[in-house]
Short mmCIF file of the C-alpha atoms (twelve columns), coordinates in Angstrom:
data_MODEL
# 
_entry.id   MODEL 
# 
loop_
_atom_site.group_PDB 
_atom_site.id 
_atom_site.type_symbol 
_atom_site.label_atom_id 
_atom_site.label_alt_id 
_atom_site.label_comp_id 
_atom_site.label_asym_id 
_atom_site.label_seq_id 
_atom_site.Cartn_x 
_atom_site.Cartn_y 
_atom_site.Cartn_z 
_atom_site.pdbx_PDB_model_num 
ATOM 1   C CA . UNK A 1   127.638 23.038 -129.815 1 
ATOM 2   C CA . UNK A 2   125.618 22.553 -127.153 1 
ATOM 3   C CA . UNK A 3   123.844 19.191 -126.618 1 
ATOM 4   C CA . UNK A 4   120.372 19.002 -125.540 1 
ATOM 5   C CA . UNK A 5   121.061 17.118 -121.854 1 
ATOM 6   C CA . UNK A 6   123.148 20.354 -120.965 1 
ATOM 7   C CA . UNK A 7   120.093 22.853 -122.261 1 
ATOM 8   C CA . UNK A 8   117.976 20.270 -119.784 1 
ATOM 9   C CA . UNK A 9   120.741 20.927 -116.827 1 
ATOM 10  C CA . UNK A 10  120.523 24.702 -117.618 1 
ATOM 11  C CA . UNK A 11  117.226 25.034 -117.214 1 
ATOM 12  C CA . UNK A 12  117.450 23.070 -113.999 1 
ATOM 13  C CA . UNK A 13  119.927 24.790 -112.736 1 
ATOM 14  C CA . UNK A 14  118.068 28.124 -113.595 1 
ATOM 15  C CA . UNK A 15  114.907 26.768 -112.317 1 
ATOM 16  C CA . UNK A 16  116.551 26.333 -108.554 1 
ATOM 17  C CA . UNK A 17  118.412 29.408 -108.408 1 
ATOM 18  C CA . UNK A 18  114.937 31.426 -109.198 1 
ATOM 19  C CA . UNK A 19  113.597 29.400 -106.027 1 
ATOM 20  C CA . UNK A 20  117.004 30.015 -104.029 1 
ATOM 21  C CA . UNK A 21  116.515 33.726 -104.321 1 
ATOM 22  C CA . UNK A 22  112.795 34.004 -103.465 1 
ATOM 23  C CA . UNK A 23  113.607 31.928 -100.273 1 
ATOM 24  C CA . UNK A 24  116.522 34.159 -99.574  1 
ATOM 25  C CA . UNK A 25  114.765 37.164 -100.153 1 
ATOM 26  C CA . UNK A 26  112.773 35.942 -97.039  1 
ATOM 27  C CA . UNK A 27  115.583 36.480 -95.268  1 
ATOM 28  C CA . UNK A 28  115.201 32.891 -93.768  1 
ATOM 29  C CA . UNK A 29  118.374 31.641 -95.146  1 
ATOM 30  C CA . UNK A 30  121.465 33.903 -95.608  1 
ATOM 31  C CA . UNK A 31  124.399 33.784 -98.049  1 
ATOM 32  C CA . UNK A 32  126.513 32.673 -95.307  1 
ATOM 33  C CA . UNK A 33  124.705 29.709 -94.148  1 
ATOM 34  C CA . UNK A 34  127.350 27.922 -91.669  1 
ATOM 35  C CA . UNK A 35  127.710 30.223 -88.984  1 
ATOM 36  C CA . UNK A 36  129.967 30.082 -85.812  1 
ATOM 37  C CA . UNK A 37  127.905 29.017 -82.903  1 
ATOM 38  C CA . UNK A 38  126.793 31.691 -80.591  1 
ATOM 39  C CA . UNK A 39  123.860 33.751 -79.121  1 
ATOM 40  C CA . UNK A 40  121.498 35.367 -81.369  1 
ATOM 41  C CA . UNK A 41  121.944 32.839 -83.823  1 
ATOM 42  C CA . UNK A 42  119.938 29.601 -85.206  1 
ATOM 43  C CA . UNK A 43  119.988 26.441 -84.921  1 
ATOM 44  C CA . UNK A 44  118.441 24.032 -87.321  1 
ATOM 45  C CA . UNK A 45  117.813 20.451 -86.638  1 
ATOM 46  C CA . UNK A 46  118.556 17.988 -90.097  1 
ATOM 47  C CA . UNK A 47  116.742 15.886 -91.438  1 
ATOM 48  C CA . UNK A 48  118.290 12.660 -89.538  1 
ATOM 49  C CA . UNK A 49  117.848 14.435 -86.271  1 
ATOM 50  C CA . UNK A 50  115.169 12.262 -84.342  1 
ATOM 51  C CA . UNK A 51  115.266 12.965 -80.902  1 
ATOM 52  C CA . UNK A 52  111.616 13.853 -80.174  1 
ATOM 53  C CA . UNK A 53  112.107 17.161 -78.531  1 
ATOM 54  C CA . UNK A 54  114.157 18.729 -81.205  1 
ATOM 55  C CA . UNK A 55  113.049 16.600 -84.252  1 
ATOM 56  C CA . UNK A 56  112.344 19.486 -87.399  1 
ATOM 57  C CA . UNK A 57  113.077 22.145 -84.868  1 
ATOM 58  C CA . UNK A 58  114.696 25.335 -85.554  1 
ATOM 59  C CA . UNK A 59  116.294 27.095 -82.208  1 
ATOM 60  C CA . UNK A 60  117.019 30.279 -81.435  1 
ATOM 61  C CA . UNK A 61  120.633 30.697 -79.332  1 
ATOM 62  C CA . UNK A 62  119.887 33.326 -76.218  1 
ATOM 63  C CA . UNK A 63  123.044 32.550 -74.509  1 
ATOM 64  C CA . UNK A 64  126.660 30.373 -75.878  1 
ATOM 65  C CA . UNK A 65  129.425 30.516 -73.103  1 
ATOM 66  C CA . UNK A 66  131.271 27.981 -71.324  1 
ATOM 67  C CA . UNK A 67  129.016 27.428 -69.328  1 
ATOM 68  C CA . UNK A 68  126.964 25.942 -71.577  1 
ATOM 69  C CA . UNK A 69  124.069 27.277 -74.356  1 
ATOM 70  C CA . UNK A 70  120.310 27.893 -73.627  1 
ATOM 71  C CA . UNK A 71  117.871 28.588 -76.717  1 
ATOM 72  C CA . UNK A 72  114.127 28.925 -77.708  1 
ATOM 73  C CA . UNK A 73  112.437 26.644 -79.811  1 
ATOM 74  C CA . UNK A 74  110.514 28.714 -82.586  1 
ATOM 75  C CA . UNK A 75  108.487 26.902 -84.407  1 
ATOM 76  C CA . UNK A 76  106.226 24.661 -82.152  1 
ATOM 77  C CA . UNK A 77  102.803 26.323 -80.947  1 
ATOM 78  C CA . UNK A 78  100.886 24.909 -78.223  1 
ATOM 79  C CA . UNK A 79  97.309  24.416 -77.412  1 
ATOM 80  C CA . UNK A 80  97.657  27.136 -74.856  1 
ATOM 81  C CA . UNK A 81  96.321  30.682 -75.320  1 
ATOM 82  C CA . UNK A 82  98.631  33.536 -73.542  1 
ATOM 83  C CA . UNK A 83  95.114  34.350 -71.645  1 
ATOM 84  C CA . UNK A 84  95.553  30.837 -70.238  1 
ATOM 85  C CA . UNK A 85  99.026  30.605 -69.688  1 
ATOM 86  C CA . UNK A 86  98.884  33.999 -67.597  1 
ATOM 87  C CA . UNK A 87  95.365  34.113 -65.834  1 
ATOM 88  C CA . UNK A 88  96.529  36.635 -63.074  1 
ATOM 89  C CA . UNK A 89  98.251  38.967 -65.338  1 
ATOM 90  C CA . UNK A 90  95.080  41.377 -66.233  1 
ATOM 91  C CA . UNK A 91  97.424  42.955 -69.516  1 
ATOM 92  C CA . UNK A 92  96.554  39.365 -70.406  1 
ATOM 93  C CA . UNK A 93  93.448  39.244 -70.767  1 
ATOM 94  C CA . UNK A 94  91.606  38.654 -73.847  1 
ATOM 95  C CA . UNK A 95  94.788  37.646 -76.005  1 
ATOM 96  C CA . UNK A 96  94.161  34.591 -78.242  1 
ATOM 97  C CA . UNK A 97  97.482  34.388 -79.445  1 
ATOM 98  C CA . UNK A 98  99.231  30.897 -78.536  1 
ATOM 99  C CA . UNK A 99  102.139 30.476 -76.653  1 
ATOM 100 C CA . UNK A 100 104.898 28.120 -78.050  1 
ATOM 101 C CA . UNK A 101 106.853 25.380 -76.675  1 
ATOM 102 C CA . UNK A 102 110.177 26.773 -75.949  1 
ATOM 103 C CA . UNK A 103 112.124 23.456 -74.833  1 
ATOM 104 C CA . UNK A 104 111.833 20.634 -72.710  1 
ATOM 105 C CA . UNK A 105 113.935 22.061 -69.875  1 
ATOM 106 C CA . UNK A 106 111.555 23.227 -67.159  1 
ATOM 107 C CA . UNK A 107 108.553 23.683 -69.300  1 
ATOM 108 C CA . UNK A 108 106.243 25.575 -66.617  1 
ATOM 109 C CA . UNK A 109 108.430 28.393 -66.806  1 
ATOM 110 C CA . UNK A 110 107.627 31.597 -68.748  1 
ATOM 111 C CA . UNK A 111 110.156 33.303 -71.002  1 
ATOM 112 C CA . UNK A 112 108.983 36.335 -73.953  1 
ATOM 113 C CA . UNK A 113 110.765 37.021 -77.028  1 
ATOM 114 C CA . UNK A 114 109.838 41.416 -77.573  1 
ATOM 115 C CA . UNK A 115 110.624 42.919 -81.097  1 
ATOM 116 C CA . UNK A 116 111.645 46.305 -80.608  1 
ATOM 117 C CA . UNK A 117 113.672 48.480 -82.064  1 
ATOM 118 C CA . UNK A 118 115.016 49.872 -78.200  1 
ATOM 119 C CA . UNK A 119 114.551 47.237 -75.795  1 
ATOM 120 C CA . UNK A 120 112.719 48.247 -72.182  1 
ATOM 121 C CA . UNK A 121 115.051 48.277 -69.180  1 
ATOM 122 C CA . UNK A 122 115.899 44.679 -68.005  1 
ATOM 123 C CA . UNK A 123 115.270 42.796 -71.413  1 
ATOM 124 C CA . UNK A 124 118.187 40.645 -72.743  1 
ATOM 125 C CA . UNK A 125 119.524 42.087 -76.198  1 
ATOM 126 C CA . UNK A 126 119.608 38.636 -78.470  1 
ATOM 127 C CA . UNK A 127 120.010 39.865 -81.763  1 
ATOM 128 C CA . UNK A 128 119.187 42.609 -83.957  1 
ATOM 129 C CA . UNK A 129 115.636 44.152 -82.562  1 
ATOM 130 C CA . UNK A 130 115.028 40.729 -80.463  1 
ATOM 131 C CA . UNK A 131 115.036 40.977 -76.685  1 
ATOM 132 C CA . UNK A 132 114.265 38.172 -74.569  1 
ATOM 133 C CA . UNK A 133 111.820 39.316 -71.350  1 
ATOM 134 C CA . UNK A 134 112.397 36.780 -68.429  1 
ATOM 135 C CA . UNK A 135 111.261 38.964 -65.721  1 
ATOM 136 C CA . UNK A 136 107.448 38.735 -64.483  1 
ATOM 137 C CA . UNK A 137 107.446 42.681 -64.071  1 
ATOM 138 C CA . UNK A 138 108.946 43.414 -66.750  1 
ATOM 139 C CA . UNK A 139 106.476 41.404 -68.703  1 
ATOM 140 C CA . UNK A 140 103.420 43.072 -66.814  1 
ATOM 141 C CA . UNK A 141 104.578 46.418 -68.215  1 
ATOM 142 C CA . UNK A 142 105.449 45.245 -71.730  1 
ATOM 143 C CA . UNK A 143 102.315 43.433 -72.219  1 
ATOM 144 C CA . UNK A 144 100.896 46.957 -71.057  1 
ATOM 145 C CA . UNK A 145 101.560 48.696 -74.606  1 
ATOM 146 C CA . UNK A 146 99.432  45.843 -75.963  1 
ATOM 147 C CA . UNK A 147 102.304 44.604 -78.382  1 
ATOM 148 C CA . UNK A 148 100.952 41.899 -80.905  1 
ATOM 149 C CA . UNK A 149 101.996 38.499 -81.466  1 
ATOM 150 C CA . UNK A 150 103.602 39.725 -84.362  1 
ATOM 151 C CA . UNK A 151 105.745 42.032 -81.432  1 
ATOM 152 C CA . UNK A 152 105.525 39.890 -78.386  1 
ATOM 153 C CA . UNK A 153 105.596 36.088 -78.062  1 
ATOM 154 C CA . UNK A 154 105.267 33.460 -75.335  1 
ATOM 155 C CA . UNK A 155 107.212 30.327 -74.801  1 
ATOM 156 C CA . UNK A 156 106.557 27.376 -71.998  1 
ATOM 157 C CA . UNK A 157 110.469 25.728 -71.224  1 
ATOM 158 C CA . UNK A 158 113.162 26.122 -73.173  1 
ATOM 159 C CA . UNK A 159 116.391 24.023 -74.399  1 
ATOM 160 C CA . UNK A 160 119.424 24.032 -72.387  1 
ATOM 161 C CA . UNK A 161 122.868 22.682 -73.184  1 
ATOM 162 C CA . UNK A 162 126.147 21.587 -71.027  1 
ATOM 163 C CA . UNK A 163 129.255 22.588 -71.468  1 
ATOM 164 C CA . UNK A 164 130.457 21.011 -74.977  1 
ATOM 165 C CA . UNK A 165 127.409 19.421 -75.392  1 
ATOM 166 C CA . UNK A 166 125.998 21.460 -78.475  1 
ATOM 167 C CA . UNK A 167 129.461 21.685 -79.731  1 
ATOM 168 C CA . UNK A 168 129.351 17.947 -79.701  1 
ATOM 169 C CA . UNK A 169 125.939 17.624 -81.265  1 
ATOM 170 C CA . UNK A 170 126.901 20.174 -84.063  1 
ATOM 171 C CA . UNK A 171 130.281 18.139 -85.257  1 
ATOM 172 C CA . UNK A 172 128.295 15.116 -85.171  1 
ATOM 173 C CA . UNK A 173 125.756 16.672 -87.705  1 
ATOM 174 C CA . UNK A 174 122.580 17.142 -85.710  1 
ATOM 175 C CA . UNK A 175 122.066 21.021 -86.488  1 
ATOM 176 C CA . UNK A 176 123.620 23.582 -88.999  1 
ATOM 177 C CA . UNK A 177 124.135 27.049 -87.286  1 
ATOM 178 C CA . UNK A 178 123.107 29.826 -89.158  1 
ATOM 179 C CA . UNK A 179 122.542 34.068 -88.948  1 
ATOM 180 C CA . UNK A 180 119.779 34.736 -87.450  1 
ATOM 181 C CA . UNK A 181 116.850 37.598 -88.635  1 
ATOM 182 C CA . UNK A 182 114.429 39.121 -87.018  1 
ATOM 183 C CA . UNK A 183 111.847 37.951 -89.913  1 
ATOM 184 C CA . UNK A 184 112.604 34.266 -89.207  1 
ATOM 185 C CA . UNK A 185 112.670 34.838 -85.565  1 
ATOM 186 C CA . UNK A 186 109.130 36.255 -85.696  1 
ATOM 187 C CA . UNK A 187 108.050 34.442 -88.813  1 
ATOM 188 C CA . UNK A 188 104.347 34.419 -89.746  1 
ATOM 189 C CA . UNK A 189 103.751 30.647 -90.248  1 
ATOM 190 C CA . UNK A 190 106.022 29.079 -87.488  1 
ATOM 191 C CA . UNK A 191 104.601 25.659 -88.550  1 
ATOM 192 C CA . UNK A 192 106.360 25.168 -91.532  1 
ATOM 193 C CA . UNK A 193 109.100 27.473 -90.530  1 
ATOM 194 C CA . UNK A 194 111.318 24.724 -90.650  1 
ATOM 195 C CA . UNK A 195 110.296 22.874 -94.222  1 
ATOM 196 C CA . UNK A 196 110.769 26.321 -95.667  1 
ATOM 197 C CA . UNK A 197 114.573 26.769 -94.038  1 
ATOM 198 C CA . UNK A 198 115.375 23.712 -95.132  1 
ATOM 199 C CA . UNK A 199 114.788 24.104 -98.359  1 
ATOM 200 C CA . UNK A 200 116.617 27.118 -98.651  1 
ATOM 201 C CA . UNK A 201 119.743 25.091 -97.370  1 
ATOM 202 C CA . UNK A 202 119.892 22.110 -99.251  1 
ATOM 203 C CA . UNK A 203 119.202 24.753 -102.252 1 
ATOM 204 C CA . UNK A 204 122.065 26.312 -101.554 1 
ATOM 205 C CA . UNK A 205 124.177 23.308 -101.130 1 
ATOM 206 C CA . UNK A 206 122.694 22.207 -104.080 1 
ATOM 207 C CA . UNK A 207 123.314 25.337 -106.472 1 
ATOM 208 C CA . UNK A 208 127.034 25.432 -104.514 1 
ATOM 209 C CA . UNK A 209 128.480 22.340 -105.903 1 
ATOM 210 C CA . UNK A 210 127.010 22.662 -109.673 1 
ATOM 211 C CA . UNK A 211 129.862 23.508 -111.801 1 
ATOM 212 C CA . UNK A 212 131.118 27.201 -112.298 1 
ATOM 213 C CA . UNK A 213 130.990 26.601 -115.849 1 
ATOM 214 C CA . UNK A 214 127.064 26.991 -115.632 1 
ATOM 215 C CA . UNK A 215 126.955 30.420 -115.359 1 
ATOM 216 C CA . UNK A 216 125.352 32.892 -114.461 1 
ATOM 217 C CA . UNK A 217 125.456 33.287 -118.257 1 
ATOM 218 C CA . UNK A 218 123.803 31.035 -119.964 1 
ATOM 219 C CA . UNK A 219 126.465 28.860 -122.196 1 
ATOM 220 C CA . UNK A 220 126.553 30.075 -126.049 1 
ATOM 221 C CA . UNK A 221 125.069 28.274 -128.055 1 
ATOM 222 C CA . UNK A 222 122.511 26.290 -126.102 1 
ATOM 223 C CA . UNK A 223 120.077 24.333 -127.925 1 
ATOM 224 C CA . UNK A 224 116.023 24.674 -126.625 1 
ATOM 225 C CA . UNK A 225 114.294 21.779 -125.721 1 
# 
């Protein structure tokens, strides 16, 4: 017979998995959360991580060679309107959306991340339908089509690494890598983009070291609380 601690730990553990698979359904986290580093995937900062310009930051990887990595920060709007970030650009004009703070490494420069399902000639192919726009023209005739923010977005800088320096920050524990999606890429609240990740993560962890003798049938015999 069941006692009534393990109908408690049931429950608990049934409780977490019903969360685990509404976050994953998100597609913010993925079954296969520890990913290889490389472009077109994510990386997100822990908890412990405190360095100011990466603190609760989840990155997106553009390019991972030997030369180094360079990556987008997602998740951290600025004050700055896209209007105001690109005055002389008349396809511009009148768009409220805010640009984001891509990294600290030369933050006056302008990069675009375009969802599309065939990128324009020129764009960098990141992942999936993502395609990074880093030339002014380009940009001019993509911002053209009037693509919403929900299509187009704006980043100021972005994050740059040396040549086994990410690799060094990863062992160390500063980020877990995972599979990137075009839904977290473009995600609809960017601002707590990274609480909600989280989450999913540690849930995971969580529901992956429970023991296998908790189901996912519920043990005979359980007593109700």
């Amino acid at each position: 017979m069941k006692t009534l601690g393990e109908g408690r730990k049931w429950k608990r553990w049934f409780a977490m998995a019903a969360i685990a698979a509404a976050v994953w359904s998100t597609g913010l986290v993925t079954a296969s959360a520890d990913e290889e580093l490389g472009g077109g995937t994510l990386l997100v900062a822990d908890k412990k991580l405190t360095d100011p310009n990466f603190q609760k930051t989840v990155v997106l990887l553009m390019t991972y060679d030997d030369h180094g990595a360079v990556g987008l920060v997602l998740n951290r709007q600025s004050d700055i309107q896209v209007s105001q970030l690109l005055p002389d650009v008349k396809e511009a004009r009148g768009r409220t959306d805010p640009a984001f703070s891509g990294g600290p490494v030369e933050p006056k420069s302008v990069l675009a991340l375009l969802r599309s399902n065939k990128g324009p000639d020129g764009a960098q192919h990141i992942v999936g339908d993502i395609w990074a726009i880093l030339d002014q023209d380009l940009l001019q005739n993509t911002l053209a089509s009037h693509p919403g923010p929900d299509k187009l977005r704006f980043y100021l800088g972005y994050a740059g690494w040396g040549p086994g320096q990410l690799e060094a920050e990863t062992d160390a524990g500063a980020w877990r890598v995972i599979r990137a999606s075009s839904s977290t890429v473009f995600d609809e609240s960017p601002e707590s983009l990274w609480d909600r990740v989280v989450q999913g993560l540690d849930l995971q962890l969580a529901l992956a070291s429970m023991p296998r003798t908790w189901g996912p049938k519920a043990p005979r015999g359980l007593l109700k609380d």
